[in-house]
N, C-alpha and C positions, 0 to 999 in steps of 0.2 A: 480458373485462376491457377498459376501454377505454384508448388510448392518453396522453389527454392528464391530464396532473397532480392530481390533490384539489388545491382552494385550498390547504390548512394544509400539503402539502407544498413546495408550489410557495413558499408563504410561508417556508416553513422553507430553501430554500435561496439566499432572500435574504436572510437575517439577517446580522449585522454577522459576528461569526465566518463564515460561510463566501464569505462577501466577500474577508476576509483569507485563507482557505487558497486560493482561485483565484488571488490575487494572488503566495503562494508557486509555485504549479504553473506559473505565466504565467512567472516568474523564472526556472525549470529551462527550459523551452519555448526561453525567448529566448537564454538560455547555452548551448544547445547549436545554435540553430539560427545565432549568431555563429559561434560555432568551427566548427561541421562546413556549410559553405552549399553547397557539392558535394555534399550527404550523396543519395543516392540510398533509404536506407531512409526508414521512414516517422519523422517528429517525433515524433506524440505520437498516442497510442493511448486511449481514453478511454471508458467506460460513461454516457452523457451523457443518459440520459434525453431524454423530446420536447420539453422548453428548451433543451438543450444551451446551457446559461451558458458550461461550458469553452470550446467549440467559436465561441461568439458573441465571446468576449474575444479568443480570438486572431484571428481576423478583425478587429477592431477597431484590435489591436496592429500589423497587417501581418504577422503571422505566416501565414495562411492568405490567399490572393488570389481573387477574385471577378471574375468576367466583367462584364461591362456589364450583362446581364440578369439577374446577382445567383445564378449556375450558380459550380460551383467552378472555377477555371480549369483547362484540359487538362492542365497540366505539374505538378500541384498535386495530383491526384484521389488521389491514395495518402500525402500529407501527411498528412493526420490520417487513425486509420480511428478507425470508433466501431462499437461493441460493445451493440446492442439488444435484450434479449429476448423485450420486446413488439411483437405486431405491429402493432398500431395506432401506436403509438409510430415504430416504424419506416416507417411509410407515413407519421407526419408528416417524420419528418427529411429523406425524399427528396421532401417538396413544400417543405423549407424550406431545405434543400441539394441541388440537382440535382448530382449529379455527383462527389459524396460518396462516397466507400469506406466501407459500411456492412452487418455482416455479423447476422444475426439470431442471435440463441442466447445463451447464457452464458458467461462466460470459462471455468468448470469444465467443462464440457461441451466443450465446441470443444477445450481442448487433453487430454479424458480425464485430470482428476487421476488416475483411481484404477489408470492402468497405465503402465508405463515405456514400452509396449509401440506402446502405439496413441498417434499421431502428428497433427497436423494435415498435408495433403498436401502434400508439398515447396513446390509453387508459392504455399500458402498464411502457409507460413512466415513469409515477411516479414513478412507483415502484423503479427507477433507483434514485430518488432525494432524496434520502434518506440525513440526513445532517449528518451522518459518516459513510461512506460504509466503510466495514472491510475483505480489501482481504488478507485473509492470508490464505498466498502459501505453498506448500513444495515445490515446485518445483523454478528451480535458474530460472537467467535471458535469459529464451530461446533468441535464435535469425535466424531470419528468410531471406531471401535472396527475394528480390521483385524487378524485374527491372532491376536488379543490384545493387540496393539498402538493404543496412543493415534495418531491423525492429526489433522490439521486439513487439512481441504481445503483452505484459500488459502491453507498453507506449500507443501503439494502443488505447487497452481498457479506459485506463485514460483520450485520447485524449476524447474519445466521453463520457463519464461523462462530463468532461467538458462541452460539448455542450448542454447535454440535462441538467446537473445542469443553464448553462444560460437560457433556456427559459418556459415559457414565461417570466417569473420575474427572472432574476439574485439571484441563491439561495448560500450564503457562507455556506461551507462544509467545510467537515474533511475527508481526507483518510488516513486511519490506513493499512496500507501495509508490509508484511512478505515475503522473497525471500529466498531462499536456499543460501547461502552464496558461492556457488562453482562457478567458471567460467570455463566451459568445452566448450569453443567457439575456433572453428578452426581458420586459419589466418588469413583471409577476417574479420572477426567482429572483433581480434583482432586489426589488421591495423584501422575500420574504429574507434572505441572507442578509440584505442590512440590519432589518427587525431582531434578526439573530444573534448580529452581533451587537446592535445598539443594548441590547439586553444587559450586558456584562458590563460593557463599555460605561453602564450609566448608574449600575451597583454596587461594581468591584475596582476600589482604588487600583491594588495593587495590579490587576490585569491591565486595567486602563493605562498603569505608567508604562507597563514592557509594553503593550502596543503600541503606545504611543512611539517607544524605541525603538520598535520594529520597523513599523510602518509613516513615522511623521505624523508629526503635532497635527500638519494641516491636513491628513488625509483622515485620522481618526475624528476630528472634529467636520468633515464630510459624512463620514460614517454615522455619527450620531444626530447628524442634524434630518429635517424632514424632509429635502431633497432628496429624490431619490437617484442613485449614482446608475451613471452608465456605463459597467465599468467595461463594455469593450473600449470604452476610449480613451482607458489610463495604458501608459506606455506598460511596453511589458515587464520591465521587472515590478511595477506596482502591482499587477496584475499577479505576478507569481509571489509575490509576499504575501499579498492578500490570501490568496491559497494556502500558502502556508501557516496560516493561524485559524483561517476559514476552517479546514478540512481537521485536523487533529481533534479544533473544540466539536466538530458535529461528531466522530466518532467519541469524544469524550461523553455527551451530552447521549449516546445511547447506550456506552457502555456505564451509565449511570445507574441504573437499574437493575443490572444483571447479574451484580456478583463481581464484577471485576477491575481491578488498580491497571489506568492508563499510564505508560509513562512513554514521554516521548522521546526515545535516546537519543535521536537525531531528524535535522529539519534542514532540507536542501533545496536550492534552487542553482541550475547551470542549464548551459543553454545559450550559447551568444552566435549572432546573424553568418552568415546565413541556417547555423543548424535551428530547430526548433524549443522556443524556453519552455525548459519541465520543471517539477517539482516533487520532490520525493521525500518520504519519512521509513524509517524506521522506528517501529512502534510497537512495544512489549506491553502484553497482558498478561497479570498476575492473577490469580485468586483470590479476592479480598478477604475472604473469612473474617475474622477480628482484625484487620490489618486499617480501617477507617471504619471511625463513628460513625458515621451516616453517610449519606449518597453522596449528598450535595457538598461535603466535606471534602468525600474524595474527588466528585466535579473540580470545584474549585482550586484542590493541588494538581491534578492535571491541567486545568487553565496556565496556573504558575509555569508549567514546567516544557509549555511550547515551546517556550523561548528559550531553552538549552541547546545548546549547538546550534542556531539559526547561521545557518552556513552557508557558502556560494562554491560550488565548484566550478574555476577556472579555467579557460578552452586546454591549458598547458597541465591541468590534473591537480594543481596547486589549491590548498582549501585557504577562505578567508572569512570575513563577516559576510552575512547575507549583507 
């Protein structure tokens, strides 16, 4: 496979929409790299393909500094790391960033979603702490069968960020996260994600009303009934809403436990024919320390707080209501 882009993708992510979401991601970048300018871990963690747009903006912004021969600078080489799993791709970014902290493989791979067990190597850890890791996907919300138990591997992934962002020192981050907006899940993950959601739907007024405002009276009262949905066959922006209250409450729902305040700072869906609909969040984790009573406390303001910013970016870059 060769390293460097097909036109029509390369095309695709310079389009107006994802103009506007690097401009979000640039925003996180620069507000953490104000307040933390000591910061010794890495800024910003990234899947940058052999364009590497993310990676060229913050060089532009001064976020990332450059030698005079255009090499990354010495004190600088662990600022960004980027995450390639092509190797040609990867043999461009070190002739177009010398000096670059750039690790071959896949995020799911490198930190083993599928065990609590197996680890990346202490010394490699950092590189995982970065204070915005930027996974954007093309690919939708896989789902995995364990046990008998439903998974998705990038809740997986996020689980163990989590973990290695806590130690040793509790570090607040940002994950900037991009999914395919399709849901192509047979019955079994359909069943268990309704279950998931009927959960709330059927305890939590207040959740119940914003979905209902997100997503329509008649597709939440779909959700809660015992029909089970199909949802390859709701048109697609149902499909991409639905992710977007889907995917936040499952990462609320395991950052529940861990020590840490979800908050959703932003909730997207863009994407219109023929490009492909995605769906994207920006999503800060705090330290709860004494910051929520209890677990289920702070679950439940993370619930609330999906529906802030539920936003549509426009083919023309213009933002509106999802």
């Amino acid at each position: 496979m060769k390293g460097r882009q097909p036109v029509h993708e390369a095309m695709s992510e310079l389009r107006p929409e994802k103009e506007v979401m690097r401009e979000f991601w640039l925003e996180e970048a620069k507000a953490y790299s104000e307040r933390y300018p000591e910061d010794t871990d890495p800024l910003f963690l990234t899947l940058p393909g052999p364009a590497a747009y993310d990676v060229r903006l913050l060089i532009d912004q001064g976020l990332l500094a450059l030698t005079e021969s255009g090499a990354i600078a010495e004190d600088q080489q662990f600022r960004v790391v980027c995450i390639e799993r092509n190797g040609m791709a990867v043999a461009e970014l070190i002739q177009q960033f010398p000096g670059m902290k750039i690790i071959e493989g896949t995020v799911e791979n490198l930190l083993a979603w599928q065990s609590q067990f197996n680890w990346p190597a202490k010394k490699d850890r950092r590189l995982f702490r970065a204070r915005v890791v930027n996974l954007d996907l093309n690919t939708g919300l896989i789902a995995q069968s364990a046990g008998g138990l439903v998974v998705f591997p990038v809740i997986e992934v996020i689980r163990k960020l989590l973990e290695i962002h806590a130690g040793p020192q509790p570090l607040q981050w940002t994950l900037c996260l991009t999914l395919n907006g399709t849901i192509p899940w047979p019955v079994q993950v359909a069943e268990s994600a309704q279950a998931f959601m009927r959960e709330n739907l059927g305890r939590d007024d207040e959740f119940r009303v914003r979905a209902t405002n997100a997503l329509t009276k008649d597709f939440v009262e779909r959700l809660v009934a015992a029909n089970t949905i199909d949802f390859k066959d709701l048109d697609r922006v149902e499909q991409q809403r639905f992710l977007m209250v889907f995917v936040p409450k499952k990462i609320a729902q395991v950052v529940q436990n861990l020590g840490w305040r979800l908050v959703t700072k932003h909730n997207f869906r863009y994407g219109t024919p023929p490009n492909a609909p995605m769906a994207a969040w920006i999503l800060e984790f705090i330290p709860a320390g004494s910051l929520i009573s209890t677990p289920d406390a702070g679950y439940r303001k993370a619930l609330r707080e999906i529906f802030s910013n539920f936003t549509q970016i426009a083919s023309d870059g213009s933002l509106g209501k999802a």
